[in-house]
N, C-alpha and C positions, 0 to 999 in steps of 0.2 A: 840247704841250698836255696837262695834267691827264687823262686816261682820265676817274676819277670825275667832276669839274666836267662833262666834255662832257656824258655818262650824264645828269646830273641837270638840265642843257638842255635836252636831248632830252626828258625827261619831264617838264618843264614845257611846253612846245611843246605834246606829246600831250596834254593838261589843258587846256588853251587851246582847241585844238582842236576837244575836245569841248564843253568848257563855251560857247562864244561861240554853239553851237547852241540850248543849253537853259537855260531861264529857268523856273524856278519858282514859282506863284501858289497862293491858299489852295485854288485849285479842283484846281489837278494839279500838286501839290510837286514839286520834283527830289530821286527817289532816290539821295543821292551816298553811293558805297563809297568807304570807303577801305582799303587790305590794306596789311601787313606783313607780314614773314617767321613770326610767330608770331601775329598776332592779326589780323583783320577788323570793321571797323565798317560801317553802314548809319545813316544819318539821311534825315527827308524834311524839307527847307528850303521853306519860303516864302522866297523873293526879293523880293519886293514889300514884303511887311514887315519882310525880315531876322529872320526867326525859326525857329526849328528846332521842327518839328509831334511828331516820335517819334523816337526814338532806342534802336539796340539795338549791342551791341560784347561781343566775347568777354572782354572786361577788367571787366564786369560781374558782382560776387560773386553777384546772385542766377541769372544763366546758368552760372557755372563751376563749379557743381555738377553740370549733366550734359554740360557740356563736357570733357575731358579736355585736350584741346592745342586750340589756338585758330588754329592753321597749318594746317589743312585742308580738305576738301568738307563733312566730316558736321558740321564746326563753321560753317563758311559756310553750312549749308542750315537750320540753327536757326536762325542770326540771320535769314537771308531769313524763316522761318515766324514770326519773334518779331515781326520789324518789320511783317508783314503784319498782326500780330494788333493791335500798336499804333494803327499806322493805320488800321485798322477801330474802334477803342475812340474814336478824334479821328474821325472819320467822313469818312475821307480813301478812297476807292475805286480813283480813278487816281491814276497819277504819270509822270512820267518821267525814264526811267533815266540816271544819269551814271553811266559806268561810271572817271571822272577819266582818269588815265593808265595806268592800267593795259588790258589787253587783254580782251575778253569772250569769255574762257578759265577754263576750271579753275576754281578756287574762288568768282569773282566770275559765274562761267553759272552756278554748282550755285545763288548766295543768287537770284540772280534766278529760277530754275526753282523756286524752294523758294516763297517770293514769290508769284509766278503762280501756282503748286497752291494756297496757302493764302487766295485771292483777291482781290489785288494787280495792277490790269490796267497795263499798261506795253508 
């Protein structure tokens, strides 16, 4: 068996997992991160009507100006404070958190603690 293919079962699985808990509405979107090796995104989805409410990602030229690398905490807790400020601009208050397949560890705890300070309840 493939090593990588298993790898990438497994972390479809964990994504499943999560996601079959959390459903998204205009009242308390799902916060879904996604990470990479070099960059972190955050959007708040409506499920009900299939739409994306805010969106914030280190791949963004008006961020990677005080961004430097997009692969770490201090860049994961900008997008947590950017997307918080978004979803306050669309008058979105709470959400709930998809953390996908990845683990709420390390850069994906720093955007959500980033988040909650900037007043984001989840």
């Amino acid at each position: 068996m493939d090593h990588h293919k298993y790898l990438g079962k497994q972390r479809q699985r964990r994504k499943w997992r999560v996601r079959k808990r959390l459903k998204g509405d205009a009242e308390r979107p799902r916060l879904c991160v996604t990470r990479s090796l070099q960059n972190i995104t955050a959007q708040l989805v409506d499920d009900e009507a299939g739409k994306t409410i805010a969106y914030a990602s280190t791949k963004e030229k008006s961020l990677a100006s005080s961004i430097k690398y997009g692969g770490n905490c201090d860049a994961a807790a900008a997008i947590g404070k950017t997307i918080a400020e978004r979803a306050a601009a669309a008058g979105v208050k709470k959400a709930r958190f998809d953390r996908g397949s990845a683990k709420f560890h390390g850069r994906v705890a720093a955007l959500a603690a980033a988040a909650r300070e900037a007043g984001l309840e989840f």
